[in-house]
C-alpha positions in Angstrom: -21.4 -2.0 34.3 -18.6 -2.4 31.4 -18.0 -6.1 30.7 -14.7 -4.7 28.7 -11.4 -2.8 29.4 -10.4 -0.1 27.0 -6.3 0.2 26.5 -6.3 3.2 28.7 -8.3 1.4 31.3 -6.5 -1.2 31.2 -3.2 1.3 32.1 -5.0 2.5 34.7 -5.6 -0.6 35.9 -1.8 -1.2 36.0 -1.5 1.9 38.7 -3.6 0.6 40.8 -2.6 -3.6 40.9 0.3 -4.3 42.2 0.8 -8.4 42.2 3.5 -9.8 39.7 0.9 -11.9 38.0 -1.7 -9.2 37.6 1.2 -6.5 35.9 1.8 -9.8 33.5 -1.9 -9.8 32.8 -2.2 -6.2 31.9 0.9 -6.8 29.9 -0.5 -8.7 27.7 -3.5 -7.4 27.2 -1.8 -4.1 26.1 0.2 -6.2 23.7 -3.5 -7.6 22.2 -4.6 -4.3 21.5 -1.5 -3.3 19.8 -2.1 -6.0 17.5 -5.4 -5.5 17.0 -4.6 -2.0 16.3 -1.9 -3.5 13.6 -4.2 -6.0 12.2 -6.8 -2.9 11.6 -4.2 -0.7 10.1 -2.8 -3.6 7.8 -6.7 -4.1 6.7 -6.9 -0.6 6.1 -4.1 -0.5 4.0 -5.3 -3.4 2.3 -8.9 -2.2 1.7 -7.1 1.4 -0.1 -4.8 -0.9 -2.1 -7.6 -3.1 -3.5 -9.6 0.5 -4.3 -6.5 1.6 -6.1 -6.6 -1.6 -8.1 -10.3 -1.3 -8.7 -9.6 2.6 -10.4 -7.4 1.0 -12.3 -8.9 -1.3 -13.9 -11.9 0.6 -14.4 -9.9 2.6 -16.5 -8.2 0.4 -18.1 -11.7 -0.8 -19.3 -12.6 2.4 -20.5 -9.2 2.0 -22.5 -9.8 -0.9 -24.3 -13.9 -0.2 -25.2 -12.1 3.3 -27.0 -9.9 1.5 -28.5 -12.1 -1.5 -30.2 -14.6 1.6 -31.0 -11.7 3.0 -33.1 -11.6 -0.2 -34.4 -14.9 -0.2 -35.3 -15.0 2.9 -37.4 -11.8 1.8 -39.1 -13.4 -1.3 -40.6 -16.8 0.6 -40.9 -14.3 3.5 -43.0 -12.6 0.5 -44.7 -15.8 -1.6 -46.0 -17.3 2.0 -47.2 -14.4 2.8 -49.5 -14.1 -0.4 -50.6 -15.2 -0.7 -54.7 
């Protein structure tokens, strides 16, 4: 036997109770999984943002080691026609 309601069991536990205080209850368990749902989606969003970031800097990196190698071989161009 399920310890645990899903949402939709939990709606169709709403048909079938009918005290005030039970309606209440299911109420607010509904409202629970909507923010759990929210707090998911929000981590979700989060998680794609920081990859983003991530993509960024790594090319960013790649940026910089091209440019100090052209930096390189400008002073390596500059010592060798140098008298």
């Amino acid at each position: 036997m399920p310890y645990v309601f899903t949402e939709h069991g939990v709606l169709q536990l709403a048909g079938v109770l009918k005290s005030k205080r039970a309606k209440q209850l299911i109420i607010r368990i509904i409202e629970v999984f909507v923010k759990i749902r929210e707090i998911l989606m929000d981590t979700l969003n989060i998680r794609l943002d920081i990859e983003n970031i991530k993509k960024k800097l790594e090319n960013q990196d790649k940026s910089i080691e091209l440019v100090f190698t052209y930096f390189d071989e400008l002073i390596k161009k500059q010592k060798d026609t140098t008298p």
